[in-house]
N, C-alpha and C positions, 0 to 999 in steps of 0.2 A: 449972085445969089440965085439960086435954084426956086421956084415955087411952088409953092407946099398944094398937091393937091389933095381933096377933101374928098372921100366919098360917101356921098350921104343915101347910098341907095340903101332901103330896107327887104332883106331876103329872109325868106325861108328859116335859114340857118341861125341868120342871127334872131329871128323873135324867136324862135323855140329856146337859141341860147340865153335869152331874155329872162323866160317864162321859167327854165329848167329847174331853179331854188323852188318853186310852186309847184312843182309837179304839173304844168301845163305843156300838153305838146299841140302845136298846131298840122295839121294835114292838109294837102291839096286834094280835092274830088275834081279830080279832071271830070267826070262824067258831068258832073253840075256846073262846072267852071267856080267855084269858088272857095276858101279858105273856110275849114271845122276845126272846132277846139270844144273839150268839157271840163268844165271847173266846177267841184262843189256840187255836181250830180246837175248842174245845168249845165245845155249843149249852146252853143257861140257857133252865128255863122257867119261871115262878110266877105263880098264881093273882092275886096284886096286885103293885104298884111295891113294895111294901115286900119283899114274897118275895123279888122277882130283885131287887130291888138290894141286901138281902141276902145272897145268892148272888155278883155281880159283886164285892163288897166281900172277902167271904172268898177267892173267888180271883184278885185284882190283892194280897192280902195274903200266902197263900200263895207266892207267887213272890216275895215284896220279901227282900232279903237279912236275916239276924235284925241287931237292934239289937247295935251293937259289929263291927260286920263292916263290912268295905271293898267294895263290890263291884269285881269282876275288870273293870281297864281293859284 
């Protein structure tokens, strides 16, 4: 039996393809060394992918209606 390998690295590619239903694209500032994204007219900046796309996740969650709620059609 062959073993399954896992790759669990997070790039570029795939958080933008993450984000892409949101209309969120993440960039590199190589000049600054670190990772920009704007969502909902506020700007996200973190040191790696894992930073801002922790940051994009808390706020595409913040604005979801709570569990048990209808949202307003």
């Amino acid at each position: 039996m062959m073993p399954t390998t896992q790759n669990r690295s997070l790039t570029l590619d795939g958080l933008n393809a993450l984000f892409a239903e949101a209309g969120i694209a993440v960039e590199r500032n190589d000049h600054l060394s670190i990772y920009e994204a704007s969502y909902r007219g506020l700007e996200y900046q973190g040191r790696t992918l894992l930073d801002i796309g922790q940051q994009l996740i808390r706020a595409i969650a913040d604005e979801s209606p709570v569990r048990g709620e209808q949202p307003e059609l």
